[in-house]
N, C-alpha and C positions, 0 to 999 in steps of 0.2 A: 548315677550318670557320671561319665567322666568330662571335661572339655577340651574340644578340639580348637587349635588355633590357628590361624590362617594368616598368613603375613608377606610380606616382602624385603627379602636381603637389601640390603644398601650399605655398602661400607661397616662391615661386621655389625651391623646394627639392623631389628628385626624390625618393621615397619607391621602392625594390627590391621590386616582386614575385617577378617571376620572372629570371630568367637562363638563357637556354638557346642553344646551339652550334649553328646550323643552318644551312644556304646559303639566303640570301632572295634574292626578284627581286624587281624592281618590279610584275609583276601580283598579287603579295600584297597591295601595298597599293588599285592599281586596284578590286582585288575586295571588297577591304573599308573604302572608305571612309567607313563611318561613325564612324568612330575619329575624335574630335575635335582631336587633335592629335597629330601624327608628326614625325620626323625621319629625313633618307635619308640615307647617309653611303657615298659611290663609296670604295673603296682606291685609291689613288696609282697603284700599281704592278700592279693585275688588273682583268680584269673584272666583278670578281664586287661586291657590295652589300651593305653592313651597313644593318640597319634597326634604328632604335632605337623604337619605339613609345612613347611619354606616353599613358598616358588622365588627360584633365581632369576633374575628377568635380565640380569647385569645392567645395570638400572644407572646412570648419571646422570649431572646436572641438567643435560637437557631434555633429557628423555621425562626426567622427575617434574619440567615445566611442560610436558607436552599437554594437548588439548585430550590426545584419543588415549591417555593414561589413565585421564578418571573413568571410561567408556571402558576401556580394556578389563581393569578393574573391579567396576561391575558386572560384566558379562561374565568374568572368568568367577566370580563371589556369589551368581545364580546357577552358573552349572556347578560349582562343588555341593551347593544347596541340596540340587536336586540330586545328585550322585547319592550324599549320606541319607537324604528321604529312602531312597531306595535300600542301601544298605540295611537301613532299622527297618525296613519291613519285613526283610529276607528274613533277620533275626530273630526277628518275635514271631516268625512266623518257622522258622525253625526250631527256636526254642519251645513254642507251644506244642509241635509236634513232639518232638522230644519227650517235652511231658507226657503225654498220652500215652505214648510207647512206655514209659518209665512206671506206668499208672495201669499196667497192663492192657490196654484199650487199641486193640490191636489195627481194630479195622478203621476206627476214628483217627488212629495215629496214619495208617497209612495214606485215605482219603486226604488228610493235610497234606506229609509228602509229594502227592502227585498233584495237589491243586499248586503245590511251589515249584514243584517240576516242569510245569507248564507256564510257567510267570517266566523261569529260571532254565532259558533252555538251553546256554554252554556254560552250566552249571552240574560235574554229575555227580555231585553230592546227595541233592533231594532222591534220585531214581537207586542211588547207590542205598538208599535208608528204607525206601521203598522194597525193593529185594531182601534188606537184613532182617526186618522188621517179618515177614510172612517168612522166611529161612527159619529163623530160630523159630516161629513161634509153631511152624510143622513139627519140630520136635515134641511137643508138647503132646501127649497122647490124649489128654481131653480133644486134642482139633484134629482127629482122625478122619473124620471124617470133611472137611475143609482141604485136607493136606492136599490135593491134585489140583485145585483153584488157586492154595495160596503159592505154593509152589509154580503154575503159572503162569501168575502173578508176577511173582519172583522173578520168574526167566525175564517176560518181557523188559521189566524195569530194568536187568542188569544188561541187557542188549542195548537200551537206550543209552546208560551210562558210559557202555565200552564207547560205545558211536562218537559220547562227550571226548572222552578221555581214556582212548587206544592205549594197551599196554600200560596199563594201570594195575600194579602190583598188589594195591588195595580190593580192586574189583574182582582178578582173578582168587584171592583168596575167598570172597563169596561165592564165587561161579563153583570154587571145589567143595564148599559146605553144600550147593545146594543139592550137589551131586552126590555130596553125601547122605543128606537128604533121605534121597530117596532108595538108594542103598537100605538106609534104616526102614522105610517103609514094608521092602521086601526084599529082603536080604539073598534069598535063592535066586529071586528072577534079576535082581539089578545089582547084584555082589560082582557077580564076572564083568557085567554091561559097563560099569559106570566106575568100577575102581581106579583100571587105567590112565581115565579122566581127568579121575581125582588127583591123581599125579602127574598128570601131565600139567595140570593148572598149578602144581606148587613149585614145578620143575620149572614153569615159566616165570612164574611170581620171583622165584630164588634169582635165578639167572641176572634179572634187572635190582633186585632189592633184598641182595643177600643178608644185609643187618637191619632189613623190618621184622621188628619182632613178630607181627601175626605171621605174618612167611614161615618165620622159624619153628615158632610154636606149634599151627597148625599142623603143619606139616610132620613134626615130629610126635602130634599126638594122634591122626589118624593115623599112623607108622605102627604105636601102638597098640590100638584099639584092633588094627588086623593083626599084631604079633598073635591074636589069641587063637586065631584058625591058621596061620602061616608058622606058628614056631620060631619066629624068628628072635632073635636077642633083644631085648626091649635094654641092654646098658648106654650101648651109644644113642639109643634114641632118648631116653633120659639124662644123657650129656647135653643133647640139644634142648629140650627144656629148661634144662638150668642156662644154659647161652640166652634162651630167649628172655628169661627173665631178668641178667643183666641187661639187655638191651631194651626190656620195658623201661626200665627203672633212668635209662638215658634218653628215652624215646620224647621227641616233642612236637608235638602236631599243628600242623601248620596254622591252623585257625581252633576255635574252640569248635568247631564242628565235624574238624576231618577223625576219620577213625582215631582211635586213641585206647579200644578194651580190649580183653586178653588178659592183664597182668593176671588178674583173681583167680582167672584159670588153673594160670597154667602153673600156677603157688600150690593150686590144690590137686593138677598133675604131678605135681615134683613132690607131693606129698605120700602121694601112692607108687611112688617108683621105689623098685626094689632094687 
């Protein structure tokens, strides 16, 4: 547990409200910036975030005797309350999910997902993990026969999350897996149908977030994966692999939960390029 500290500026000197032990991320403060002054403070050795919040109230001698100061004070020290309650439930309740996905448990992992998705609704994280979680795991040839539900599945949740957060460079790069998808399922019938697609969603992705490494990667590894029926030169596309892994290597994601994989990939694409 880290602690968060809550206080009041007065004459360079930090006045103690509250004190309280809780895990913060940086979307706590994203979500609430109308906080006139903050401080974020990384640990050395985790990944996790101490946040220290200042509120400025610009505060003097007489304000410091008023009657609705102690009033003010406590109202504003039961709503940060209830803000970080919320906060640690999002997490552990994302984190649990996470596990699940991580513990192969695909469909338990997704069910948490959408029960957060639904807590969490201009959040499009949850629907965004929902879609990733049934993407990859279509690729799995044991879930053959699953793949047109998880798939979906897939769609709808990533519909929901565009709705959250339109033009979203992260989303569109699932939107072109899951399109990939099903290219893989049937490569004759949805080769021609859904290729273009696929390119047109990294063509959009690029456009807005030319230095997100999944942007790069992906894109230069489906590029790839068709060089084998197209003939095309797989050297510049293997130039872009290695771009994208400098830019993993710099890449840092906004919260502990926003996208953040790819590097391992695309180490083990750049392994196989010739």
């Amino acid at each position: 547990m880290r602690d968060m500290g809550l206080g009041i500026r007065y004459k360079k000197k930090i006045f103690p409200i509250l004190l309280i032990s809780n895990p913060i991320t940086k979307q706590f403060i994203h979500q609430n910036q109308q906080f006139s002054n903050y401080k974020f403070y990384r640990n050395k050795n985790q990944d996790t975030f101490n946040l220290s919040i200042i509120i400025s109230f610009n505060l003097n001698k007489t304000t410091l005797k008023s009657k609705n100061m102690k009033t003010l004070i406590t109202a504003f020290t039961f709503f940060i309350c209830s803000l970080l309650t919320a906060q640690s439930q999002y997490e552990q309740g994302m984190g649990k999910a996470m596990l699940l996905w991580k513990e192969g448990k695909t469909e338990d992992a997704t069910a948490m997902f959408e029960r957060i998705a639904s807590a969490e609704k201009s959040n499009w994280l949850p629907n965004y993990y929902v879609g990733m979680v049934n993407v990859t795991a279509s690729f799995n040839p044991a879930n053959k026969d699953k793949v047109p539900a998880m798939l979906d599945k897939a769609q709808t949740a990533i519909d929901n999350a565009s709705v959250v957060s339109p033009d979203n460079p992260e989303i569109m790069v699932l939107q072109a897996m899951l399109y990939t998808a099903l290219i893989v399922q049937d490569p004759m019938t949805n080769g021609m149908k859904y290729s273009g697609k696929v390119m047109e969603q990294y063509f959009k992705a690029q456009a807005i977030a030319p230095e997100n490494p999944r942007v790069v990667f992906c894109k230069a590894d489906f590029e790839i994966n068709s060089a084998k029926w197209t003939g095309a030169d797989t050297k510049p596309l293997c130039a872009q692999v290695a771009k994208s892994i400098d830019l993993f290597a710099k890449f840092k994601p906004e919260t502990p939960f926003h996208p953040n994989w790819g590097w391992d990939r695309a180490e083990q694409t750049m392994n196989k390029c010739k």
